[in-house]
Residue frames as a rotation matrix with the C-alpha (Angstrom) as fourth column:
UNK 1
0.366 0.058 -0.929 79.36
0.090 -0.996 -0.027 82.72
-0.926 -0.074 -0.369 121.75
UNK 2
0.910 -0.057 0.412 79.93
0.388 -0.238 -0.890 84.10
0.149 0.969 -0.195 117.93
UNK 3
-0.062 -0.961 -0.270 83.69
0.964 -0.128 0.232 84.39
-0.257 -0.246 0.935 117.40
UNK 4
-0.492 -0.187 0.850 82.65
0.252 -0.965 -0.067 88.05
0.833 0.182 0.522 115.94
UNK 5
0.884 0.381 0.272 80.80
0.053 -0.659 0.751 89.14
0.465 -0.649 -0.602 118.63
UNK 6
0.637 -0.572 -0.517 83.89
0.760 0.350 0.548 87.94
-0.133 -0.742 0.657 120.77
UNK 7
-0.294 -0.774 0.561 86.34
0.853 -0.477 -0.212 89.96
0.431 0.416 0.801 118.32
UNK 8
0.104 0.697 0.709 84.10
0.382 -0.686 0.619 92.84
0.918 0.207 -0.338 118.75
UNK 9
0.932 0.355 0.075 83.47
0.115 -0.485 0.867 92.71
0.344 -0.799 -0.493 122.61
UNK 10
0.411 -0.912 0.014 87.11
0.906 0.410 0.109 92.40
-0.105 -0.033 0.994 123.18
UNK 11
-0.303 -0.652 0.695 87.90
0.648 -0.676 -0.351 95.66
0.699 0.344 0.627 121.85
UNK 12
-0.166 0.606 0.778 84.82
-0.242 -0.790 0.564 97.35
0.956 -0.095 0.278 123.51
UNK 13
0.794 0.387 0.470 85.08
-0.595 0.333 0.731 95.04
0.127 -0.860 0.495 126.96
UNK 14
-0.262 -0.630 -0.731 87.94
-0.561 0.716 -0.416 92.55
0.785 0.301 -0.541 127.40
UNK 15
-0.838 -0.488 0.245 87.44
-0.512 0.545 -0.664 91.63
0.191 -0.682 -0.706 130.36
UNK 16
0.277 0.908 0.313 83.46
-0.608 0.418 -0.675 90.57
-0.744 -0.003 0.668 130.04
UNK 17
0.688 0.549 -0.476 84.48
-0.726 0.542 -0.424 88.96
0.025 0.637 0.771 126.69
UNK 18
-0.497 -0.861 0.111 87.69
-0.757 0.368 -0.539 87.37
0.423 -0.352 -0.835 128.39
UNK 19
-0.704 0.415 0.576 85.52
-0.420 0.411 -0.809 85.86
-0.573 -0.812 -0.115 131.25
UNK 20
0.358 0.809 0.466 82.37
-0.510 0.588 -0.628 84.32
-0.782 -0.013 0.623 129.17
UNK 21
0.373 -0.639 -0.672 85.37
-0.821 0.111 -0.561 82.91
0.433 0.761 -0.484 126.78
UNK 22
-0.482 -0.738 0.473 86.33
-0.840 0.235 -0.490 81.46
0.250 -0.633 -0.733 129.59
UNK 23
-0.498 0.485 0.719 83.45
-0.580 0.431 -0.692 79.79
-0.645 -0.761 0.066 130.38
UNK 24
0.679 0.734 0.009 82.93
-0.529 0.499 -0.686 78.07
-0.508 0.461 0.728 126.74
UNK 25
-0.069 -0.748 0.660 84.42
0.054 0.658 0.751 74.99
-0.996 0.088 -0.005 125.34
UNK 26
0.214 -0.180 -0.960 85.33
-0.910 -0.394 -0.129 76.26
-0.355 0.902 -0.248 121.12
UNK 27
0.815 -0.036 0.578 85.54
0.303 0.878 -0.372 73.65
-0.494 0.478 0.727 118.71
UNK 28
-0.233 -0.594 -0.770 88.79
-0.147 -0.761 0.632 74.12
-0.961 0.261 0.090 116.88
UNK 29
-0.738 -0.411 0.536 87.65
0.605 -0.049 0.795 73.70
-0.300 0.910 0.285 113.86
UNK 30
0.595 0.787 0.165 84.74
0.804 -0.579 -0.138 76.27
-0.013 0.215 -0.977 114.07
UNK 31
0.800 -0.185 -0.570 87.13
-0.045 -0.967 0.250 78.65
-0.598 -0.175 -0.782 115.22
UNK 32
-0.852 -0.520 -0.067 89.77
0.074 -0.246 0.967 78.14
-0.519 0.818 0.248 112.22
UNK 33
-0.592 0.371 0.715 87.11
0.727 -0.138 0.673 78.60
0.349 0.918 -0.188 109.78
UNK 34
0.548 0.833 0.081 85.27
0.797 -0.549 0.252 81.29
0.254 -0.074 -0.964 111.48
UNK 35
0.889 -0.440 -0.124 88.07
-0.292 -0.756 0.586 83.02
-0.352 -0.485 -0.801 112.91
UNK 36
-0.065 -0.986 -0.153 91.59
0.029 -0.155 0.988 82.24
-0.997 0.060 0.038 111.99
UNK 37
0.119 0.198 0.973 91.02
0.972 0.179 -0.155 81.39
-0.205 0.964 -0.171 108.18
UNK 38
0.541 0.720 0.434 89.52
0.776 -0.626 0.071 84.76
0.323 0.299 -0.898 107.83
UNK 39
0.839 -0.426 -0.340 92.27
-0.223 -0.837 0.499 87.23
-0.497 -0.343 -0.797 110.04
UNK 40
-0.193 -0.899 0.392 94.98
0.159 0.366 0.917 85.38
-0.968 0.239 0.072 107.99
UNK 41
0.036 0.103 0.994 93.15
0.995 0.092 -0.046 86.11
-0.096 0.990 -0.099 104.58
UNK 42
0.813 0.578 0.069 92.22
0.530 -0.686 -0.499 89.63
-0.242 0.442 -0.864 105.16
UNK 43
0.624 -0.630 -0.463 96.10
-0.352 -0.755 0.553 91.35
-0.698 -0.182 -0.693 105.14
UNK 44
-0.856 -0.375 0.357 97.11
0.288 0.228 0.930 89.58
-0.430 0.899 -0.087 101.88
UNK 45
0.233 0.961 -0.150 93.91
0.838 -0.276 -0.470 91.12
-0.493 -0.016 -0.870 101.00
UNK 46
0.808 -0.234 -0.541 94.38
-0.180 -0.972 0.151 94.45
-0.561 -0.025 -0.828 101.95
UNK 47
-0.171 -0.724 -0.668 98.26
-0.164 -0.648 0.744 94.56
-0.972 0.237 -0.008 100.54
UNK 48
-0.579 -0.767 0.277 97.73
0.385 0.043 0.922 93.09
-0.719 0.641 0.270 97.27
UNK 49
0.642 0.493 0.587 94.75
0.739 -0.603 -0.302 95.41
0.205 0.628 -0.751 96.40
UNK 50
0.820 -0.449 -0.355 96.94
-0.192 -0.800 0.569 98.02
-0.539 -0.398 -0.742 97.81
UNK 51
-0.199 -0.876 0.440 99.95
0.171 0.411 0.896 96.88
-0.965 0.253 0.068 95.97
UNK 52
-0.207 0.074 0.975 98.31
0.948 0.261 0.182 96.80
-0.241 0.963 -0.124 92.67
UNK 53
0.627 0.743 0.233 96.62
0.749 -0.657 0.079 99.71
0.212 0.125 -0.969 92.92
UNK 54
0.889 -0.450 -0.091 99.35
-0.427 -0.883 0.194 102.26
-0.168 -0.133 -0.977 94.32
UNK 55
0.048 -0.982 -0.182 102.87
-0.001 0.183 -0.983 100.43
0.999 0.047 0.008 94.57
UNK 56
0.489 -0.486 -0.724 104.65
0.872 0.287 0.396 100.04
0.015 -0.825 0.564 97.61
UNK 57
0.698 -0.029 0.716 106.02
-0.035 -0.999 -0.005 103.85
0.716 -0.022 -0.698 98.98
UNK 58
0.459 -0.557 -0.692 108.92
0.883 0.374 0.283 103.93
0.101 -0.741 0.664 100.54
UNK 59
-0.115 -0.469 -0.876 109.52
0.228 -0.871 0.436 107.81
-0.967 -0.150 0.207 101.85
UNK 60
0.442 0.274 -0.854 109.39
-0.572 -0.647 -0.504 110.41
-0.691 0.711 -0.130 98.43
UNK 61
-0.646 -0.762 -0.039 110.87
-0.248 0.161 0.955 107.88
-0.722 0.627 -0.293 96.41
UNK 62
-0.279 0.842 -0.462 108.62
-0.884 -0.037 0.466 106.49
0.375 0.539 0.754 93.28
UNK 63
0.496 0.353 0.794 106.38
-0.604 0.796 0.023 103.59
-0.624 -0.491 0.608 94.46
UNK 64
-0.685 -0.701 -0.200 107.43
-0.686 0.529 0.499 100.02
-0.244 0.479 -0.843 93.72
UNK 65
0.408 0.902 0.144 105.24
-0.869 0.432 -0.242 97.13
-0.280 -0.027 0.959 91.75
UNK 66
-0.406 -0.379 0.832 105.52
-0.379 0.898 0.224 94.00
-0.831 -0.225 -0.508 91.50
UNK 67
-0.761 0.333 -0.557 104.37
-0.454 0.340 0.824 92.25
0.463 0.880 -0.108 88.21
UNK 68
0.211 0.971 -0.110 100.69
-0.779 0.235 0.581 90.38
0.590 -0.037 0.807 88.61
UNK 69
0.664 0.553 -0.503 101.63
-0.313 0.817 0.485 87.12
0.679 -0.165 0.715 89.09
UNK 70
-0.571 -0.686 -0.451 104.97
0.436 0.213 -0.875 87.51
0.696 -0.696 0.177 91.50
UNK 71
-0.491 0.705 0.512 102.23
-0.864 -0.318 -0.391 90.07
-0.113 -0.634 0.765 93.76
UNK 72
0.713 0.676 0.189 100.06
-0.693 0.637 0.336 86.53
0.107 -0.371 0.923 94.23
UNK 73
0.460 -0.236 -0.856 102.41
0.734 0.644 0.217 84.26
0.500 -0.728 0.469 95.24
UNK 74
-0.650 -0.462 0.603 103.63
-0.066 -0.757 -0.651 87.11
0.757 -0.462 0.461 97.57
UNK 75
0.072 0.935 0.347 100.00
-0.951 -0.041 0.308 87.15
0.302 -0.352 0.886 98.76
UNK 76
0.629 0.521 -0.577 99.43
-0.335 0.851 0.404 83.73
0.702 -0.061 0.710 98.73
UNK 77
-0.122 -0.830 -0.544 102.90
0.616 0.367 -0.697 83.32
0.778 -0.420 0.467 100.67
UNK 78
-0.818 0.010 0.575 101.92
-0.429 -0.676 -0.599 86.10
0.383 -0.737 0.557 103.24
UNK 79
0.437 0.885 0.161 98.41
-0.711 0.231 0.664 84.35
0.551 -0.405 0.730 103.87
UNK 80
0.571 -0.238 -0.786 100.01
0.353 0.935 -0.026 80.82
0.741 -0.263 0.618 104.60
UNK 81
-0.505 -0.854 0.126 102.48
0.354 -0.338 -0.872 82.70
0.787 -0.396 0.473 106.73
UNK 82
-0.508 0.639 0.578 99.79
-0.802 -0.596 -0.046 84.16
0.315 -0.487 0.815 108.94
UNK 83
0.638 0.690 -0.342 97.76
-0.524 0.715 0.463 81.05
0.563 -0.116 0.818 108.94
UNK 84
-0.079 -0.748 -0.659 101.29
0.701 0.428 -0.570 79.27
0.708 -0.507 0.491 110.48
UNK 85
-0.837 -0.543 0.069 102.13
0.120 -0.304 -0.945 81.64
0.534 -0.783 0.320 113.18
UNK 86
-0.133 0.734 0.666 98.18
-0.914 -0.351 0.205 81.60
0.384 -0.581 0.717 114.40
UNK 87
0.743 0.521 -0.421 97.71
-0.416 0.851 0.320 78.41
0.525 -0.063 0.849 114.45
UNK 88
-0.247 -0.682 -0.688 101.42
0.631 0.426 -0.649 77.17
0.736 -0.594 0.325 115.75
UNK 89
-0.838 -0.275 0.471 101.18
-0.295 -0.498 -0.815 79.71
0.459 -0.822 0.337 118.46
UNK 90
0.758 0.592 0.274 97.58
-0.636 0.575 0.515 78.13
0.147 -0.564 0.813 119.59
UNK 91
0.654 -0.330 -0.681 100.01
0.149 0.938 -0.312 74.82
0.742 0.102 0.663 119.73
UNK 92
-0.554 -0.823 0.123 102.74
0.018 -0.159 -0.987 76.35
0.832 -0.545 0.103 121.70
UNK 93
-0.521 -0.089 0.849 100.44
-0.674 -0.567 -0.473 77.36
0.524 -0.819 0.236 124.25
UNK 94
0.777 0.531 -0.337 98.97
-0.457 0.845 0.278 74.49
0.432 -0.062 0.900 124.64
UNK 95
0.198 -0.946 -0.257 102.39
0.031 0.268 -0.963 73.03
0.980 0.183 0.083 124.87
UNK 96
-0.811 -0.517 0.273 103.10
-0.149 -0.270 -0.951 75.19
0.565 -0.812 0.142 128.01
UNK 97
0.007 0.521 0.853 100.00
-0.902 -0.364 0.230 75.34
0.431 -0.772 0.468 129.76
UNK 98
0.723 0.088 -0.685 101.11
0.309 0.846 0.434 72.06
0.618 -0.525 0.585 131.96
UNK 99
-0.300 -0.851 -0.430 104.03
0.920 -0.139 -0.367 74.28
0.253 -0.506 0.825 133.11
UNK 100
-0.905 0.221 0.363 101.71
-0.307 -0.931 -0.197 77.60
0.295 -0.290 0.911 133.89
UNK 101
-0.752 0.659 0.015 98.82
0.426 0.503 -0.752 75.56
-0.503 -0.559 -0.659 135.37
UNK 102
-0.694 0.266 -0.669 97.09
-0.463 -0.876 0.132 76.45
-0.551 0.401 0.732 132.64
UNK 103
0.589 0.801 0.104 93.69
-0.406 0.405 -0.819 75.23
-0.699 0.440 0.564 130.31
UNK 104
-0.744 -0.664 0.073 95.02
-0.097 0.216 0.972 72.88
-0.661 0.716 -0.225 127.81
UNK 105
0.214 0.572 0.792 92.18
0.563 0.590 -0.579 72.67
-0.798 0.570 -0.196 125.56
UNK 106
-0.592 -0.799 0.103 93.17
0.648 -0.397 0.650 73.54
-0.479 0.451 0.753 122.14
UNK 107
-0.109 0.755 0.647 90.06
0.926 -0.160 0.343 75.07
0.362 0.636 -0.681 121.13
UNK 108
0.766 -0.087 -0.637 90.13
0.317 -0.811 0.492 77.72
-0.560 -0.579 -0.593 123.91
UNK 109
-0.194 -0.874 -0.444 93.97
0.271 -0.483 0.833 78.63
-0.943 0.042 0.331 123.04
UNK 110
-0.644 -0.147 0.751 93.01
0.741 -0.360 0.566 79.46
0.187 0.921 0.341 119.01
UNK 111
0.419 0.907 0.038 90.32
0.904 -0.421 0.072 81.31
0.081 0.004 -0.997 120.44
UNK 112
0.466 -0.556 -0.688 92.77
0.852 0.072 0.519 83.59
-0.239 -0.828 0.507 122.20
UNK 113
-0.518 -0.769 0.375 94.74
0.631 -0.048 0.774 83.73
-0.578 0.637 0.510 119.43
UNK 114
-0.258 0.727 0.637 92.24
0.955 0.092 0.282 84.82
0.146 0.681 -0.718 117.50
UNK 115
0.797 0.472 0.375 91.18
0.335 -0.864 0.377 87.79
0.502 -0.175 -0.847 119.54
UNK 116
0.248 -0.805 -0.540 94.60
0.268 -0.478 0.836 88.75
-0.931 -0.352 0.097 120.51
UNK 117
-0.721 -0.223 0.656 95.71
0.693 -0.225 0.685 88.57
-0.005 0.949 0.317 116.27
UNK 118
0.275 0.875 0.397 92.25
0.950 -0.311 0.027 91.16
0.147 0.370 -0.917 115.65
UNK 119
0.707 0.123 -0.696 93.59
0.128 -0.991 -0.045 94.57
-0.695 -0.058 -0.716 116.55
UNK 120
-0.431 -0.883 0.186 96.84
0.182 0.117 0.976 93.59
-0.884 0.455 0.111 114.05
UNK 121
-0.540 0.549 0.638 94.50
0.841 0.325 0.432 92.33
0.030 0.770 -0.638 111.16
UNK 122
0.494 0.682 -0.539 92.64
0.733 -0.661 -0.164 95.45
-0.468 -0.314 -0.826 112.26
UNK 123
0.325 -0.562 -0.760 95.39
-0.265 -0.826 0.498 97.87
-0.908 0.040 -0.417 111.55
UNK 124
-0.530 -0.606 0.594 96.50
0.235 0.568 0.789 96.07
-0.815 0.558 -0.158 108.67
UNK 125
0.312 0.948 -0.058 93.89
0.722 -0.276 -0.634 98.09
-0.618 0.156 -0.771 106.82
UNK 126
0.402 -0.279 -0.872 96.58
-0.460 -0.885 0.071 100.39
-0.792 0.372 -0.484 106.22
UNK 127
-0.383 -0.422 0.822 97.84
0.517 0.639 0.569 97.66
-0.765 0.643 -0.027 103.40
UNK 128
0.449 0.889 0.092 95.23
0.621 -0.236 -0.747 99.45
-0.642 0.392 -0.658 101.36
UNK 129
0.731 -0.644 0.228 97.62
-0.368 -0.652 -0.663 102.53
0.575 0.401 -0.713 100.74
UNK 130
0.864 -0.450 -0.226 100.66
0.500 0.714 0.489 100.78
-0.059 -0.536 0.842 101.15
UNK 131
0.547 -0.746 0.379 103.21
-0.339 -0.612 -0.715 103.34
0.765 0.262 -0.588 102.37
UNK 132
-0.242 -0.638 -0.731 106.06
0.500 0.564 -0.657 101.92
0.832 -0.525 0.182 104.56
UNK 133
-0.978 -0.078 0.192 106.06
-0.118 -0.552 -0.825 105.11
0.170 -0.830 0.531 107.29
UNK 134
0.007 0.991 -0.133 101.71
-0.783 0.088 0.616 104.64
0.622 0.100 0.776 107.26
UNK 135
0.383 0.672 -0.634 101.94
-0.275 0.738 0.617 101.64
0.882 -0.062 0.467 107.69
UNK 136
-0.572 -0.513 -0.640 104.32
0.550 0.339 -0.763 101.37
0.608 -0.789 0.088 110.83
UNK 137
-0.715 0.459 0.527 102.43
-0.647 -0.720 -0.252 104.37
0.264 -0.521 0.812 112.36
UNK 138
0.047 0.960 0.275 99.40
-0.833 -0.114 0.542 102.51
0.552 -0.254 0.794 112.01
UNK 139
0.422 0.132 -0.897 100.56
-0.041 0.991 0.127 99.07
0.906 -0.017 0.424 113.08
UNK 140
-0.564 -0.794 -0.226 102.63
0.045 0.244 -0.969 99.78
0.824 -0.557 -0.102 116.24
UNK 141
-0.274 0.789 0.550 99.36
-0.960 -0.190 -0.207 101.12
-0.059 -0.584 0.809 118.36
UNK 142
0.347 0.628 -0.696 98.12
-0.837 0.543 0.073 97.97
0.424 0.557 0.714 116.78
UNK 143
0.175 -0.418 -0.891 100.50
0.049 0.908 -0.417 95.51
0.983 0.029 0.179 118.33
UNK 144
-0.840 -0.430 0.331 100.87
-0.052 -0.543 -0.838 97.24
0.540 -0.721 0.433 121.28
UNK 145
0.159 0.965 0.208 96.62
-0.987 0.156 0.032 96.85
-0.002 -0.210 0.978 121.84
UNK 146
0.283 0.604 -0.745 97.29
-0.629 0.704 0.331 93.47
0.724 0.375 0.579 121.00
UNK 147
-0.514 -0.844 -0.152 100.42
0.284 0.000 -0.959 92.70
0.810 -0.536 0.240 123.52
UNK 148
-0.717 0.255 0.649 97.70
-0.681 -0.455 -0.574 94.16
0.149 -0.854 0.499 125.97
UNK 149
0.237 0.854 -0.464 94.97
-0.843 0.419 0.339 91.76
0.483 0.310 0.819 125.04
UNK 150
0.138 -0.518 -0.844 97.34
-0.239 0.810 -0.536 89.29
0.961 0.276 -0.012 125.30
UNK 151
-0.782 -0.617 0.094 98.49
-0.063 -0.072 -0.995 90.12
0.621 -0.784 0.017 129.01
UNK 152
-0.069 0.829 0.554 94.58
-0.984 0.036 -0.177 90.78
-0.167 -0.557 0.813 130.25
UNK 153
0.328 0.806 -0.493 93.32
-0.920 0.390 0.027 87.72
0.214 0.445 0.870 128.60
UNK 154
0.056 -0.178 -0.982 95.29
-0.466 0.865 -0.184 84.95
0.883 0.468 -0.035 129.00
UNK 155
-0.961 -0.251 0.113 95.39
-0.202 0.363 -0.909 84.72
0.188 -0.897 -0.400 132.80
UNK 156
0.083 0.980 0.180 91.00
-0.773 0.177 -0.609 84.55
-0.629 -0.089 0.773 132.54
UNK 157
0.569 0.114 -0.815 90.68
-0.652 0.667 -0.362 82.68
0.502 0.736 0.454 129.36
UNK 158
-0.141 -0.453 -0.880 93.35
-0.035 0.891 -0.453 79.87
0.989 -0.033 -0.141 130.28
UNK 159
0.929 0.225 -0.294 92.22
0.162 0.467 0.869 79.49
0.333 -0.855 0.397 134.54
UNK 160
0.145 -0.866 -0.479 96.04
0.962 0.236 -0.136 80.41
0.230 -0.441 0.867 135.57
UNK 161
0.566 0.148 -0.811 97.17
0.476 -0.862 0.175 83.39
-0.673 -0.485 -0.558 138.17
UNK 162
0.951 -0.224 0.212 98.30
0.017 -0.648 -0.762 86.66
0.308 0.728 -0.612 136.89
UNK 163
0.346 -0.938 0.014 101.71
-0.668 -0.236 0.706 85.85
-0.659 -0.254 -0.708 137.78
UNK 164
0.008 0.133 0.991 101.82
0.212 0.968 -0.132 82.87
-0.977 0.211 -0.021 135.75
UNK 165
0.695 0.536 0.480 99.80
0.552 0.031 -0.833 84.15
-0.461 0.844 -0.275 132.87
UNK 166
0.755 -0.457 -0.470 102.32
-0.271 -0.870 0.411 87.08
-0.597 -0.183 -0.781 132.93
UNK 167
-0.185 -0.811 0.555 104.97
-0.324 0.584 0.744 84.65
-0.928 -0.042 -0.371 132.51
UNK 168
-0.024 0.437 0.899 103.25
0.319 0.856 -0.407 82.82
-0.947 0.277 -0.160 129.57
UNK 169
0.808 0.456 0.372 102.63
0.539 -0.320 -0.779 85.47
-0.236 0.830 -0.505 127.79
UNK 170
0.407 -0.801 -0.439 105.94
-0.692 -0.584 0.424 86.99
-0.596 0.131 -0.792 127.87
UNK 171
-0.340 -0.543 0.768 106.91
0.044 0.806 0.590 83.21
-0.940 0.234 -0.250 126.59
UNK 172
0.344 0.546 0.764 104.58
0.657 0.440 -0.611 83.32
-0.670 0.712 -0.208 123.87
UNK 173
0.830 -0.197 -0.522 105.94
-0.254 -0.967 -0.038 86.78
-0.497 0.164 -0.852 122.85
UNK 174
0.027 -0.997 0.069 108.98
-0.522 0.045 0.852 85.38
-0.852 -0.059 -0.520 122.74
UNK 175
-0.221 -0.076 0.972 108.28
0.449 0.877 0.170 82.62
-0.866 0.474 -0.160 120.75
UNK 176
0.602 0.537 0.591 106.50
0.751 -0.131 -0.647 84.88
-0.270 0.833 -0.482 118.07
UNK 177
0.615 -0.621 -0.486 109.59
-0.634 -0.756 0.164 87.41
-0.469 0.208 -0.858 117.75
UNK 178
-0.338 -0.492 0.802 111.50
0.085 0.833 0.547 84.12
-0.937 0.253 -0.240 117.08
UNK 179
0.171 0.399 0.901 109.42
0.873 0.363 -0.327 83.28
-0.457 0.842 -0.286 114.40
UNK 180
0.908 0.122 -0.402 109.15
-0.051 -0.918 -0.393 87.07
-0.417 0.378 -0.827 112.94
UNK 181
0.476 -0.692 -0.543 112.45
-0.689 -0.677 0.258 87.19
-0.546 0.251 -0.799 112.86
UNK 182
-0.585 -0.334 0.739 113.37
-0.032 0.920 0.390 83.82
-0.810 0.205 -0.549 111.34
UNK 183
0.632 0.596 0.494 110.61
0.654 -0.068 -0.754 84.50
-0.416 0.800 -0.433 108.26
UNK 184
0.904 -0.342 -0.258 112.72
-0.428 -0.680 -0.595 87.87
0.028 0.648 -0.761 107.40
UNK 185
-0.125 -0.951 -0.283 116.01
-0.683 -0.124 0.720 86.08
-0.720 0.283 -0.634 107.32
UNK 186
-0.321 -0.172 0.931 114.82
0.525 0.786 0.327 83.15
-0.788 0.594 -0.162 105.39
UNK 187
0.866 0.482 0.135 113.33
0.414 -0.539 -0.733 86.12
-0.280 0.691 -0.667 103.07
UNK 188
0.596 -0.566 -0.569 116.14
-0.698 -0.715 -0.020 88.17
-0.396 0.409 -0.822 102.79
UNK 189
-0.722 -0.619 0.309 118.50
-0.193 0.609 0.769 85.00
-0.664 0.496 -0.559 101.87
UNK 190
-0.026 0.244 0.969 116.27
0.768 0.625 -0.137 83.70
-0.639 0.741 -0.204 99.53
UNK 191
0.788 0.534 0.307 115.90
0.483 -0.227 -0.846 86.64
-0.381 0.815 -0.437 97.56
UNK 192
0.509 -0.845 -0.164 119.68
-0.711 -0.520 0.473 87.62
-0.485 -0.124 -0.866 97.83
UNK 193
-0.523 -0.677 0.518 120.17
-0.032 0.622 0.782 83.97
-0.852 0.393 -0.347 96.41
UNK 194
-0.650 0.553 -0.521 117.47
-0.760 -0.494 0.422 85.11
-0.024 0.670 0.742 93.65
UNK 195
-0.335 0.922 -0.194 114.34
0.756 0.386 0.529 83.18
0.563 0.031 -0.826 94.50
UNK 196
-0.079 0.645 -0.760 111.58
0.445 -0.659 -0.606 85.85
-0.892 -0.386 -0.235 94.86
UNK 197
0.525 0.578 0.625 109.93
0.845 -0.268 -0.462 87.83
-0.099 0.771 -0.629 92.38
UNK 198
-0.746 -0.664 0.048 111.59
0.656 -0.720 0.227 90.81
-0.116 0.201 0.973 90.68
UNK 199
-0.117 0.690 -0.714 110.79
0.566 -0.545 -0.619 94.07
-0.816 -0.476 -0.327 91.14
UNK 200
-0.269 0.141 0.953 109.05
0.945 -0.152 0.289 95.97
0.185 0.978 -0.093 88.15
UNK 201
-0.238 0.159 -0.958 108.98
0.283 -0.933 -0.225 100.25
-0.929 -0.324 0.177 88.91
């Protein structure tokens, strides 16, 4: 099956494009280059045309810019960041599924990923006009579709009961607040110990 069609029926079906997921064995490396590559590039995309183009908007104050070349490694550091937390979280679950009687193949679990990460990367559109309050508006529906994806899908897609999957996915959750929140402290210290790009208004 075409990881876009998958992305696609997902939104418009999960549970048909859960179930014939279920029933195919993904190369992972088709699906990182067809599918993870590609939801990790597009939201360093979106912010740092959005960035260049308006500033950053935080509430009626004036917008903030970054200079050219501190906005790309920003980007380039937000892409790699994305590419890590899709790809380790395909790993984690792997990991567990011997303790949720679950599919270990790793090709299935990036799939997963993949169409669980698509309503984020979706919403992440708002990067375009890159106003702080926008963008939370637009992302919380977003995570909140995905957090659902997550809960339908992984008890079809990985062969394990919905008590189980339940479980899993509450683990994975976990595991990806972890991380979230462990990226913004090593951000805020590093730019509090002045590594990071200054800001140019």
């Amino acid at each position: 099956m075409p990881y876009s069609s998958s992305l696609i029926r997902a939104i418009r079906s999960p549970t048909d494009a859960f179930e014939t997921l279920a029933r195919t064995d993904p190369d992972p490396l088709a699906v990182f280059f067809r599918q993870i590559v590609w939801l990790a590039l597009l939201p360093p995309v979106f912010a740092f045309i959005g960035a260049s183009t308006f500033g950053w908007r935080l509430g009626a104050a004036q917008p903030l810019y970054l200079p050219s070349d501190a906005l790309t490694l920003v980007s380039i550091g937000y892409f790699f960041t994305l590419l890590f937390g899709l790809v380790s979280t395909a790993f984690v679950g792997r990991w567990m599924a011997p303790t949720y009687g679950a599919d270990g193949r790793f090709g299935i679990h990036l799939a997963l990923v993949g169409i669980v990460a698509a309503p984020m990367v979706a919403g992440s559109a708002f990067h375009l006009f890159p106003h702080v309050f926008i963008n939370l508006l637009a992302l919380i529906p977003a995570l909140i579709w995905s957090m659902y994806l997550l809960y339908k899908g992984l008890p079809i897609v990985l062969g394990t009961g919905p008590e189980r999957g339940m479980l899993m996915a509450s683990a994975l959750i976990a595991y990806l607040l972890v991380g979230a929140v462990t990226v913004l402290g090593l951000t805020v210290a590093l730019w509090a110990s002045g590594i990071g790009p200054s800001i140019g208004v």
